[in-house]
Structure formats: structure tokens, C-alpha cells
N, C-alpha and C positions, 0 to 999 in steps of 0.2 A: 511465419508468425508462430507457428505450432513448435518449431525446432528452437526457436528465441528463447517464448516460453520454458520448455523443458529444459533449458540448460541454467536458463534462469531460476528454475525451481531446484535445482540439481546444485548451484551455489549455494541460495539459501541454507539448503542443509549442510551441507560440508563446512560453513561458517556458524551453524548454531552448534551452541557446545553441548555436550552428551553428558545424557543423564547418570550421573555415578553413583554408583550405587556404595550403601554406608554399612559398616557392620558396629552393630550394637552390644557397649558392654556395662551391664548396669551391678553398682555397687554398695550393698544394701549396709547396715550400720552396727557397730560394735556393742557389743554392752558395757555397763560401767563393771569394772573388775573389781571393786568395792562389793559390790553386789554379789558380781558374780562367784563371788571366795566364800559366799555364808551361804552354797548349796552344794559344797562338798564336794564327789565324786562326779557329777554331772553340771558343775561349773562350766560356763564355753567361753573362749575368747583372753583367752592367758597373753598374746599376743596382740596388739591393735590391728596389727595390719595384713590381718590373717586375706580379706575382702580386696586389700588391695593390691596385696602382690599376687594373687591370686589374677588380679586383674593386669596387671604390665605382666605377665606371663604370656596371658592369651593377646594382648596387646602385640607382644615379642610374635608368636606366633602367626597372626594375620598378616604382621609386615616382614616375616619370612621367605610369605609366599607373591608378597603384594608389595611392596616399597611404599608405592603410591596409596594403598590402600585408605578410602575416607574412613575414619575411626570418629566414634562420639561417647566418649565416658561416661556416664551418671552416676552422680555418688549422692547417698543419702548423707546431706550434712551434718545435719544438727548432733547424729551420733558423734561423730567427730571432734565437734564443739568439745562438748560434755566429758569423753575420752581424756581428751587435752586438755582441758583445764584441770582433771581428776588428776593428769600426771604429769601435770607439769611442761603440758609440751606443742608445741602450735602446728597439728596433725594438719587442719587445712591448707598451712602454709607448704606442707612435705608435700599435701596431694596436688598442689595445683604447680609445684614444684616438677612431681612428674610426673604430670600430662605435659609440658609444656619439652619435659626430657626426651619425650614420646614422640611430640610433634604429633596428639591426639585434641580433639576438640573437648574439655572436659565442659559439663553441665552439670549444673547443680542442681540439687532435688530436694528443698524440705517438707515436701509432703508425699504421700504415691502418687496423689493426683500428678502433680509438678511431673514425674518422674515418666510416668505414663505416657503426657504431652509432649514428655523430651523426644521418646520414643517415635512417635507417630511423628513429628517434627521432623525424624532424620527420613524419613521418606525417599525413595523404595531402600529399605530394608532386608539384606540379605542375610545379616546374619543376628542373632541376638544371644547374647549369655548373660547369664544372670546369677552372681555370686554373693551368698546371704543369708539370713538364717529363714527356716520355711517350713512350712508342717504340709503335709498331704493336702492341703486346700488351700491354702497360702502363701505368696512370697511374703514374709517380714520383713519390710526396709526396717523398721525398729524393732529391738527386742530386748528386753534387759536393763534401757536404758534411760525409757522414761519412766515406767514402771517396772519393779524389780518382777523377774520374767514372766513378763507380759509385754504384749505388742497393742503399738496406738497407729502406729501408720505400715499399712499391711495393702498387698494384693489379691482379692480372693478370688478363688476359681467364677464366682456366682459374678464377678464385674468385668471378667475379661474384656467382653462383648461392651459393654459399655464405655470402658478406658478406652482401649485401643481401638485402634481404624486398622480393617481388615485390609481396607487399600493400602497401611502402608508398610507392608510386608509384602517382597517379591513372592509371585509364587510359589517358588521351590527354597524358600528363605530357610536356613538351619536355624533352631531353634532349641536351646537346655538349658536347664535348671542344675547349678548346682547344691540345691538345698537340699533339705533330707527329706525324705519320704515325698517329692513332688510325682513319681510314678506312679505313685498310689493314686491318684485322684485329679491332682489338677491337671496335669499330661493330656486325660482324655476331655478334660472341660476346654483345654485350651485349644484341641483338633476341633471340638463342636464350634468352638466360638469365631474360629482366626480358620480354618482348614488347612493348619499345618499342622505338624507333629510336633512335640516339646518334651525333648527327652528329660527323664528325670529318672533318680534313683530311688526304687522299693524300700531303704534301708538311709540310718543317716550317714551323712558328708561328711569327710576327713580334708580336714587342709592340710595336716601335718605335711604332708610330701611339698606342701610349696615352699618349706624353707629348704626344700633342694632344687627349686627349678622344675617344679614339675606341678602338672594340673590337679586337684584335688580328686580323692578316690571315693566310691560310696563303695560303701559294708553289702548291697545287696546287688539287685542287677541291673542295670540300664533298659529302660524302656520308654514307648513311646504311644 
């Protein structure tokens, strides 16, 4: 009865499907270029899609090493909206065009909250990036673009611990920012909060290099 048993429990498992684990890419929001062109030299976002191809890059890159790899996009929409109406042009329809090019699960986010839940939703968690604008203590899903620069829907170091579920990030789950100035400050809020590292840069984030196929650069140094 004992050997029964054990072979019996021994199918159970071999028939239950394995827990896959998801890597997370969250994409925060443009500003309106109207705007952004009456602050001169420190303008950002000349480009719409600076967030997104930023994003099917590291997309490209997960399923270089992974085919199968579960991927779950987050995009802050309503930036988007607003973007494309400003220029004429139906950005949600491009983005949901290529998650689907990707063969990634995209999620929409019009709030952080939303965005947050996406997160903890994809459950266990290995990896997360986060591409968007951001100051030393916050990720900005919006910036620029409901209020000229100014942010209304923001992540801040002091909610970590609140949004997110600590359980649902693997333990050794990689974690970064590429917002500017995230090493300064939120990096070590996000170790207190979650007990992983989230790398981020001292210095602000350059996309320029993604219109060659390449990961965005920060001005200072990586840290965690």
C-alpha cells in the first residue's frame, strides 16, 4: 500500500504543471511634445517611442536566451492616448500591435496603482525593468503630460512596501530602473522594502542608443 501510494503521489506531480516563472517589463508614459518644446534645452521626449522600444529590445533580449520565456508588458496608457491624439496618430493601436508581434502578454496601466497589481499579478517574478521618467525617489508612470512637467501618477520610494507583494518576486529576482537618478535613493528604499536590489543610475538616463538597438545608457554609475 505504501509503494501504491508513492507512485501515486509521484504521478500527481509529474501531471501538475510547473510554475513558470514571468519576467517583468513595465512602461511608463511620454510627455506631450507641445509642452515639452516651451522648456528649451532640457525638453525630453522628441521621440514617442523612446519607453517603447526601449522596451521590445529587452523583450528581444529575454527571448534570446529564453524562446519560451513568460513576458508581461505594462504600459502606462493614457500617456499614449494624449501623445496620439497630439500627433495625429493611434500609438495604442502600434503598442498593442507589438506585444502581440512579440508574442508578450501586454497590460495596461492607467494608474500606478493598476500597474503595481499588474506586477504582483505576474507572480513569481524574476525579473523586472522599468523604463520611464523618474527622479531619485520615484518612478513617474506620467510626466509632462497631464501637467506640463509635472507627475500625477508616480511610484514612490515611501509606497514600495505597500504596492507590491514581497512574495511576488522570486528571491533572487533581477531588478532596475532605468530612470535617472533611481540609485540615489529609491534603490536602497526598494532593498528595505522587497529584499532585493534594484539597480539604478546616480545620474540621468539616455535612450538615445535605442534608435540603434541598444539598452539605454546612464551619465553616472550603476548601483544597487
Amino acid at each position: 500500500m505504501t509503494l501504491f501510494r508513492t507512485i501515486a503521489a509521484a504521478a500527481l506531480l509529474m501531471a501538475a504543471p510547473l510554475c513558470r516563472s514571468t519576467e517583468v517589463i513595465m512602461a511608463g508614459g511620454v510627455a506631450l511634445k507641445s509642452w515639452e518644446h516651451l522648456r528649451g534645452p532640457v525638453a525630453h521626449d522628441n521621440w514617442w517611442a523612446n519607453f517603447v522600444r526601449a522596451s521590445t529590445i529587452c523583450i528581444a533580449s529575454i527571448q534570446a536566451k529564453d524562446p519560451k520565456a513568460s513576458i508581461v508588458w505594462i504600459v502606462y496608457r493614457p500617456a499614449y492616448i494624449a501623445r496620439g491624439k497630439e500627433e495625429g496618430k493611434d500609438y495604442v493601436r502600434n503598442i498593442r500591435e507589438t506585444a502581440t508581434k512579440y508574442k508578450v502578454k501586454l497590460v495596461w496601466a492607467d494608474t500606478a496603482e493598476q500597474a503595481c497589481r499588474a506586477v504582483n499579478k505576474a507572480a513569481p517574478v524574476t525579473s523586472f525593468y522599468y523604463f520611464g521618467h523618474s527622479t531619485a525617489h520615484a518612478m513617474m508612470l506620467d510626466y509632462s503630460n497631464d501637467i506640463i512637467a509635472a507627475s500625477t501618477q508616480w511610484i514612490h520610494e515611501k509606497d514600495i512596501g505597500k504596492l507590491f507583494r514581497k512574495e511576488a518576486f522570486a528571491p533572487n529576482a533581477y531588478c532596475i530602473s532605468y530612470g535617472c537618478y533611481t540609485g540615489n535613493s529609491m534603490s536602497a528604499s526598494w532593498q528595505k522594502a522587497l529584499g532585493l536590489p534594484l539597480w539604478g543610475n546616480t545620474e540621468s538616463t539616455r535612450y538615445y542608443p535605442v534608435g540603434d538597438g541598444k539598452f539605454p545608457e546612464g551619465a553616472g554609475k550603476w548601483v544597487h
